[in-house]
C-alpha positions in Angstrom: -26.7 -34.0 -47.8 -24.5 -34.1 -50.8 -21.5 -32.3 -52.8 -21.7 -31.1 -56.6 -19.1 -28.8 -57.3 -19.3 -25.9 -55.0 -22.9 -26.7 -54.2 -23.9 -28.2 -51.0 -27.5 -30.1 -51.2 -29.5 -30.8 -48.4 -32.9 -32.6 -49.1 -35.5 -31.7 -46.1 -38.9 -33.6 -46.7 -40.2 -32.5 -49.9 -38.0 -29.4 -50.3 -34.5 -29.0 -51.3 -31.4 -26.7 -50.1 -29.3 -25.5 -52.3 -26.0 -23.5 -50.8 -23.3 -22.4 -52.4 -19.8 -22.7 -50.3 -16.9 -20.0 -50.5 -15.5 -21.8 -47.8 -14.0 -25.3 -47.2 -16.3 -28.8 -47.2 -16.6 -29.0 -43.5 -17.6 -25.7 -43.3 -20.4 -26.4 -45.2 -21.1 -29.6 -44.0 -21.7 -27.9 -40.0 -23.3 -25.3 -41.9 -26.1 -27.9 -43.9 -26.3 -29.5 -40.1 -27.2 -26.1 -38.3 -29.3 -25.7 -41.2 -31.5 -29.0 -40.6 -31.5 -28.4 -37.0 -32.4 -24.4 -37.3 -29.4 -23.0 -35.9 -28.0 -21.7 -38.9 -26.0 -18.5 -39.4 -28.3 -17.3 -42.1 -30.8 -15.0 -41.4 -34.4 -17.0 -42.1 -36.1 -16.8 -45.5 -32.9 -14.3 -46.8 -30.1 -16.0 -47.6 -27.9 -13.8 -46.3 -24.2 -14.9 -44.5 -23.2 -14.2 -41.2 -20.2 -12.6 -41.2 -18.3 -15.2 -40.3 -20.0 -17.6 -41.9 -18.4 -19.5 -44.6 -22.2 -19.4 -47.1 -22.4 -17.1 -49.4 -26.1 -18.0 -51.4 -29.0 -19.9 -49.9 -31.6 -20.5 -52.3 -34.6 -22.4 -51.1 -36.6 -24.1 -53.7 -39.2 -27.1 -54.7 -37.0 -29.1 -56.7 -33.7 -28.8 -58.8 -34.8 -27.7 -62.0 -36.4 -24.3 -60.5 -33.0 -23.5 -58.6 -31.0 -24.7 -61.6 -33.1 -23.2 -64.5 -33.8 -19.4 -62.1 -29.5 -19.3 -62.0 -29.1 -19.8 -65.0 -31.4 -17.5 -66.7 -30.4 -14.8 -64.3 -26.8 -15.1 -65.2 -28.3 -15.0 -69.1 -30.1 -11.7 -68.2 -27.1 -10.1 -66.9 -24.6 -11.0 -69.8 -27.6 -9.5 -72.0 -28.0 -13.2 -73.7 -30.1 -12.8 -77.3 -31.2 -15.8 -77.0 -33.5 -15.6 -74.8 -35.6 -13.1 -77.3 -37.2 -9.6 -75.9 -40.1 -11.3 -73.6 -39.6 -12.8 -70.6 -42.2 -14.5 -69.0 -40.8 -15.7 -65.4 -44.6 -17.1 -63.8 -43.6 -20.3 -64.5 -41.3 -20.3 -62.1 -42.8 -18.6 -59.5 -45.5 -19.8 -59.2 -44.0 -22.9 -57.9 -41.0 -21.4 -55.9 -41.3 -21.3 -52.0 -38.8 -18.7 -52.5 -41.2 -16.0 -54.1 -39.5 -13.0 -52.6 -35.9 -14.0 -53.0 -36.6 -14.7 -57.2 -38.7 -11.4 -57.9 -35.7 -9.7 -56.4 -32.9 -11.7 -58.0 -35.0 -11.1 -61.2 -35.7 -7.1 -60.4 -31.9 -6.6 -60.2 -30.7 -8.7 -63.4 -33.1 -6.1 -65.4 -32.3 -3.1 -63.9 -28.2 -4.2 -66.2 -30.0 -6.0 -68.8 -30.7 -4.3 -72.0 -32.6 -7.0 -74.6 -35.5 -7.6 -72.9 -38.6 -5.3 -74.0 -41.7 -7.0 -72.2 -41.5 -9.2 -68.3 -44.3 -10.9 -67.0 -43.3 -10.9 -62.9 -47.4 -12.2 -62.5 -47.3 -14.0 -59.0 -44.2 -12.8 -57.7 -43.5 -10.4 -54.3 -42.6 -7.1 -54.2 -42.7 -6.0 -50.6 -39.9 -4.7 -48.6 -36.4 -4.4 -49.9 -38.1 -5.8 -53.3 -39.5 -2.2 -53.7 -36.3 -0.8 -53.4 -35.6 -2.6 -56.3 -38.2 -2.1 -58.4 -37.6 1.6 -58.3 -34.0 1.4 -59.3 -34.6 -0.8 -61.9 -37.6 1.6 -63.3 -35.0 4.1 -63.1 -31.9 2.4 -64.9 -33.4 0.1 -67.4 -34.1 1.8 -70.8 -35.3 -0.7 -72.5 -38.5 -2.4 -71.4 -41.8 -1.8 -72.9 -44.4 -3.7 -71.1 -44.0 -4.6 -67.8 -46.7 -6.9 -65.9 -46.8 -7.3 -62.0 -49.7 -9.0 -61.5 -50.2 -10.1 -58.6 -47.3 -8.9 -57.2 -48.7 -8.2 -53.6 -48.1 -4.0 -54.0 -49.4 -2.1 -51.7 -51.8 1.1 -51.2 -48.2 2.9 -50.4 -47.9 3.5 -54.0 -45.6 7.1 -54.2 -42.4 6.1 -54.2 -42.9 3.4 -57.0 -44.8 6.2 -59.0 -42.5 8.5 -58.7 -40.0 6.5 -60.0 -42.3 4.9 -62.9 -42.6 8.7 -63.8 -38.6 8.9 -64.4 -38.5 5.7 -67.1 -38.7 6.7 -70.4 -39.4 3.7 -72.1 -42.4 1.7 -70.4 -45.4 2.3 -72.4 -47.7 -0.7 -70.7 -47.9 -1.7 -67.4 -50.2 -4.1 -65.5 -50.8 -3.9 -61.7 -53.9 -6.5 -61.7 -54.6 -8.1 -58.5 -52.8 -6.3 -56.3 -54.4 -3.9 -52.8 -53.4 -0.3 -54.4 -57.2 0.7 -53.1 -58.0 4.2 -54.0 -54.8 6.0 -52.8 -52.6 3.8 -54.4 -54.3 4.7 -57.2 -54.6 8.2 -57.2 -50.6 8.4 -56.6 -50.2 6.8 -59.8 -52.2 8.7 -61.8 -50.8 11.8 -60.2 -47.1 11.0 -61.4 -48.5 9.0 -64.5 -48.2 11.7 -67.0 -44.6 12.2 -66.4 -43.9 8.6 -67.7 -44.5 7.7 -71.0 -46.8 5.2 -69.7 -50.3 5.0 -72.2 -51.4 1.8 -71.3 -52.3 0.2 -67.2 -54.3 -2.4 -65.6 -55.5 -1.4 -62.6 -58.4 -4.2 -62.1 -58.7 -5.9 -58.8 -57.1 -3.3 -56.5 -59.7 -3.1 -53.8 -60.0 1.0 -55.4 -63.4 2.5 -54.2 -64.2 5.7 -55.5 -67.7 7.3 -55.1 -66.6 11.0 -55.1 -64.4 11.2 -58.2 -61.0 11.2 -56.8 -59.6 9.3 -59.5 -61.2 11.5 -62.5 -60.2 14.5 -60.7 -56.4 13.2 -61.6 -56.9 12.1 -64.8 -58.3 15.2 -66.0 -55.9 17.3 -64.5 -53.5 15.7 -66.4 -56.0 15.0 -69.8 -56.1 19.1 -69.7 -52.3 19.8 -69.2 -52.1 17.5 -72.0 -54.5 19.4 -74.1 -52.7 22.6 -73.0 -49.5 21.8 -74.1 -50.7 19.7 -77.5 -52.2 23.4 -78.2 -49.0 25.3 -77.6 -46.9 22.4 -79.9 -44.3 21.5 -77.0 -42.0 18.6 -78.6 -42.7 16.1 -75.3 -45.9 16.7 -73.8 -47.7 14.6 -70.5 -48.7 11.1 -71.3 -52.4 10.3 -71.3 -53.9 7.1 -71.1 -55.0 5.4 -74.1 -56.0 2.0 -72.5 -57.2 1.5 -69.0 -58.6 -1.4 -67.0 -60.3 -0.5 -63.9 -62.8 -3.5 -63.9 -63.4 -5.4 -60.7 -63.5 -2.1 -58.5 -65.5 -0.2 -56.5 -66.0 2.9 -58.5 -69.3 4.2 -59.2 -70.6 4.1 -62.6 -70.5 8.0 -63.6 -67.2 8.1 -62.2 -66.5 5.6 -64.3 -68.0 6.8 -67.2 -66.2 9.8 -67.0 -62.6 7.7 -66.5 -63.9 6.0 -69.4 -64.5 8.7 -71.8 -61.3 10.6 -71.7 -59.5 7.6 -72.4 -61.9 6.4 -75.0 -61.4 9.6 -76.9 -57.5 9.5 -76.8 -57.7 6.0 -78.1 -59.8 7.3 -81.5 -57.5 10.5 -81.4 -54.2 8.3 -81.7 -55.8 5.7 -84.1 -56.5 8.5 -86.4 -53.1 9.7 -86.2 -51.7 6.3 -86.7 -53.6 6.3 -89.9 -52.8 9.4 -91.3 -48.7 8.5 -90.3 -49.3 5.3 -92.6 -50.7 7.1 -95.4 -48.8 10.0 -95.6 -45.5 7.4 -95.4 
């Protein structure tokens, strides 16, 4: 166990303890001993204080540079730092954290007041409990991301809630859910609140989805047809429809798939052909 600064290190075997003090050195010095002997006042795997307790961050991680290098480029989100460019790609980090959940959500809550970054990769993170709380206010607030991948993410058939609130960002256009366990209803609930979004673009491959019925075409084409609709009747902001899609690595029977298949292929040749009449006409 040593000081540096207002940090308190306590090296357990291979890991390392990093805690931030708010209160005197011998408060944190009992606190780094209940620590090694598990009585401390931290709820496990959290890292939140007791109420009396004098600890105010726990961050468990593998070695010093992947506490050191996650704080600062938190703090660098929030203050909307430049330098750091438009894409961040945060899988290096975790996947070598222990402290998978406690990162995605420290990283879900610097975007939701940052307002430079246009693409995150989040690919081996965890969003499960509390962590999908804050993915959906960060969907909500944050105006400025473009693509968004949460691969591997560990997200859940239980899919509404995050959908819903995908539906209300205005600003995502590609997002990639590979390897996670949506399975067919997950799915279906995001295609159902999909064309609310301005979403064109998702990877659904790996999600366990089995569809032999034609659940998932059933939503895509009510939507491909309230698209049509309102295209026909000129409305300024119509649904979103899918442009790319990814749904490789399922369960989904080949004419289902075909069908998926062929109203997205056919708004992919409609918007290249408007792309290229935009670029001549400018």
């Amino acid at each position: 166990i040593f000081f540096r600064g207002p940090l308190l290190f306590v090296f357990c075997g291979k890991h390392q303890i990093v805690v931030e003090a708010a209160g005197s050195m011998q408060s944190s010095q009992a606190e780094g001993a209940k620590m090694l002997t598990g009585s401390s006042s931290h709820a496990a795997g959290t890292g939140m204080p007791h109420s009396g307790g004098g600890i105010t961050t726990l961050v468990v991680c593998n070695s010093f540079t992947d506490c050191g290098e996650h704080i600062t480029i938190m703090d660098r989100l929030r203050q909307n730092d430049r330098t750091l460019g438009s894409n961040l790609d945060y899988r290096h980090i975790l996947t070598k954290t222990i402290e998978k959940k406690r990162f995605t959500g420290d990283v879900l809550r610097a975007l939701t007041v940052n307002r430079t970054i246009q693409s995150a990769c989040l690919k081996g993170g965890d969003i499960t409990g509390a962590n999908v709380d804050l993915l959906c206010t960060m969907l909500v607030r944050n105006c400025t991301l473009l693509k968004l991948s949460l691969e591997g993410c560990n997200l859940q058939r239980d899919f509404e809630e995050i959908a819903k609130h995908l539906a209300e960002n205005k600003s995502l256009r590609y997002i990639n859910l590979r390897s996670n366990f949506l399975e067919f209803e997950g799915a279906k609930q995001l295609f159902t609140h999909l064309p609310r979004s301005r979403v064109t673009s998702v990877n659904l491959s790996q999600n366990g989805i089995i569809d032999a019925a034609g659940g998932l075409f059933q939503a895509i084409n009510k939507a491909q047809k309230a698209y049509d609709a309102a295209v026909k009747k000129k409305v300024p902001e119509p649904p979103s429809v899918l442009t790319q899609l990814d749904i490789s690595s399922n369960q989904i029977s080949p004419v289902v798939n075909s069908k998926i298949m062929a109203i997205v292929n056919t708004n992919a040749r409609v918007l290249t052909t408007q792309q290229r009449q935009a670029r001549e006409q400018a």
